[in-house]
C-alpha positions, -999 to 999 in steps of 0.1 A, spaced: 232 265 -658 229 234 -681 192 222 -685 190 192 -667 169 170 -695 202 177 -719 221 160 -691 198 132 -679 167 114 -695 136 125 -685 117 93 -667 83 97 -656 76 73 -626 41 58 -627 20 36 -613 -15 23 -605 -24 25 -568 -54 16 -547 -67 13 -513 -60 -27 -509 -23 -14 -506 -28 9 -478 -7 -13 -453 26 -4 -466 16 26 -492 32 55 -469 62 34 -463 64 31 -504 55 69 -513 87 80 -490 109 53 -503 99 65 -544 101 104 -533 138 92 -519 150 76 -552 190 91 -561 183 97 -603 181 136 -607 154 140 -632 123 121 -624 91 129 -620 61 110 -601 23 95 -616 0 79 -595 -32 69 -607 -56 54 -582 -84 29 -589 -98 28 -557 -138 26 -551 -141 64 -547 -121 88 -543 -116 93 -506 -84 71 -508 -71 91 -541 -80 125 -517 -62 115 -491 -28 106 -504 -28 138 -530 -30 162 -493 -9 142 -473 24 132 -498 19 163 -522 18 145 -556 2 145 -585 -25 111 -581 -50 107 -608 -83 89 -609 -99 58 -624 -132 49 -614 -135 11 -613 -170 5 -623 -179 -23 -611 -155 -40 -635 -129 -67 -635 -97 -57 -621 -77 -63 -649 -98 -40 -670 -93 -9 -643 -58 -24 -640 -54 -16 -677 -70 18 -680 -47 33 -654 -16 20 -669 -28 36 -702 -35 67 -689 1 66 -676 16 58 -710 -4 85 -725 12 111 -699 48 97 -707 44 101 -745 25 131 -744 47 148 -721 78 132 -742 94 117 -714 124 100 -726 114 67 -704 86 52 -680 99 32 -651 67 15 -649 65 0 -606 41 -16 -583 28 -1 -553 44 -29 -533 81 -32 -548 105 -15 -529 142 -15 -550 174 1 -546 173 46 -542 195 41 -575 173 17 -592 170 40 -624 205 46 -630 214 7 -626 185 2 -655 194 32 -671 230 21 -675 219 -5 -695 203 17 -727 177 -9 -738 144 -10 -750 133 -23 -721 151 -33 -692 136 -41 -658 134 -73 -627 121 -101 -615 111 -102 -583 91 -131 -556 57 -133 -558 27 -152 -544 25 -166 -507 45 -186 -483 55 -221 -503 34 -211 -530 60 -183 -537 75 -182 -569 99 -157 -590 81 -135 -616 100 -148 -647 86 -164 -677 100 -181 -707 81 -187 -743 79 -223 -752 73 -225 -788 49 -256 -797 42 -247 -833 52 -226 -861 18 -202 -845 14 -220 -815 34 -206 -780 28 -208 -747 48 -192 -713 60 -211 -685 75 -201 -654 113 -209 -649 121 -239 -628 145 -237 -601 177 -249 -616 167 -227 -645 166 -197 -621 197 -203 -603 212 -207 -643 195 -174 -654 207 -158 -622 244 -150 -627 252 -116 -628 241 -107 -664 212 -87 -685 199 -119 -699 167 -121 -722 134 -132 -707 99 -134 -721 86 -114 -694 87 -106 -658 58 -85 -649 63 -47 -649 63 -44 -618 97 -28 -616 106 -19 -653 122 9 -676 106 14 -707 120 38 -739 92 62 -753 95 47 -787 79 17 -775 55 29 -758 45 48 -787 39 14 -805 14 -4 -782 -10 3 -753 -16 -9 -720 -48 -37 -729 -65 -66 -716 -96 -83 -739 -125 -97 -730 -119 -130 -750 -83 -139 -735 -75 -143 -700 -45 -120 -687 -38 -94 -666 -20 -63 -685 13 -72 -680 8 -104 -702 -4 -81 -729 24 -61 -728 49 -86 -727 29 -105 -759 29 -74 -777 66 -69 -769 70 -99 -785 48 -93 -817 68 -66 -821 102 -79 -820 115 -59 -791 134 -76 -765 129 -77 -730 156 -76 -704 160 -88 -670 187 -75 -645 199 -104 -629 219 -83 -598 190 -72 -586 158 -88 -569 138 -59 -549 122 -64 -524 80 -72 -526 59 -62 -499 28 -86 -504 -1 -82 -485 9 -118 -468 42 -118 -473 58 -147 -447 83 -170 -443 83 -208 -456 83 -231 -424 93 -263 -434 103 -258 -467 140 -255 -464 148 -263 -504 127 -236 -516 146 -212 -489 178 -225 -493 173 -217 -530 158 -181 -525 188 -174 -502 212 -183 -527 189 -159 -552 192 -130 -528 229 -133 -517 244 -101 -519 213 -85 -534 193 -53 -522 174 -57 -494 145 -31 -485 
């Protein structure tokens, strides 16, 4: 019998996890177990306050789930030490790719074949964010000021409905939340945050991407679904919905 890893890249799944996710986290672990691509493995590492949580979902769902303690510290800086133990695991183990997701992003069973299709670097989506009007798409463009001087800025809405036609189009980042990433980039950076510079990890990564010349790319044709903690409607606000619908026409929908 072939070897499967001659056949199909070897992706490790990871992701942080922790408690405040509990009210859809089942409902997610099913949905990742269920996924169609024939040689991927799961990596959870939680960052909960103690370990009961991490316990609990390593006898109920059978997986392997790590542990970070939290330490009384910023989020972002427990954020960033669980993603790096996950990059570690994918070099070390020499998975080919990490399809790096959130604990709240449910895409498509064949979402790593549709980003594997694409052979880049790195390849992931965009998808909604925030709360009620407030809610926004998780895209980002680099506005260069000076020779040394950028900044990122969200994409406006007729930029969105432009960047939103069907393609792989370049974007400065778009969180990594639902992302495929090759091994030989993750062998040149790590998962950081700084004490001296606002950002969550995600904005590192996407700044070092940059540094580095390594493009990021966004699959336009599909906008998984996000599962936020407060996720609602938008009474009142029929542009903003009219526009999202127009997004989400014929896309996956959890």
């Amino acid at each position: 019998m072939e070897n499967i890893n001659n056949k199909y890249p070897k992706v490790l799944l990871g992701c942080p996890i922790n408690i405040v996710k509990d009210y859809c986290m089942d409902q997610w672990l099913d949905h990742i177990k269920n996924f169609t691509y024939p040689n991927y493995d799961i990596y959870l590492v939680d960052n909960s306050k103690n370990r009961e949580y991490h316990k609990k979902l390593r006898q109920k769902h059978c997986l392997k789930i790590d542990y970070v303690d939290p330490k009384e510290r910023e989020v972002r800086f427990t954020m960033a030490e669980s993603l790096e133990r996950i990059r570690q695991r994918a070099v070390k183990r020499r998975y080919d790719y990490l399809f790096s997701i959130e604990c709240d992003i449910f895409p498509q069973p064949e979402i790593i074949e549709l980003l594997l299709a694409h052979d880049k670097d790195v390849v992931g989506t965009s998808y909604l964010t925030g709360h009620g009007k407030d809610t926004f798409l998780q895209l980002l463009f680099l506005n260069k000021l000076t020779d040394t001087d950028y900044v990122s800025d969200f994409y406006e809405w007729p930029e969105i409905l432009k960047f939103y036609n069907g393609t792989v189009n370049y974007a400065y980042a778009n969180g990594i939340g639902c992302s495929l990433i090759k091994r030989n980039v993750l062998e040149q950076l790590i998962f950081r945050v700084t004490e001296n510079e606002a950002g969550f990890p995600d904005s590192f990564f996407h700044k070092d991407l940059f540094m580095l010349g390594i493009t990021n790319y966004v699959d336009t044709t599909i906008l998984p679904y996000h599962w936020n903690s407060r996720w609602n409607t938008v009474p009142g606000d029929t542009q903003h919905a009219l526009m999202w619908q127009n997004i989400r026409n014929n896309l996956y929908k959890f």
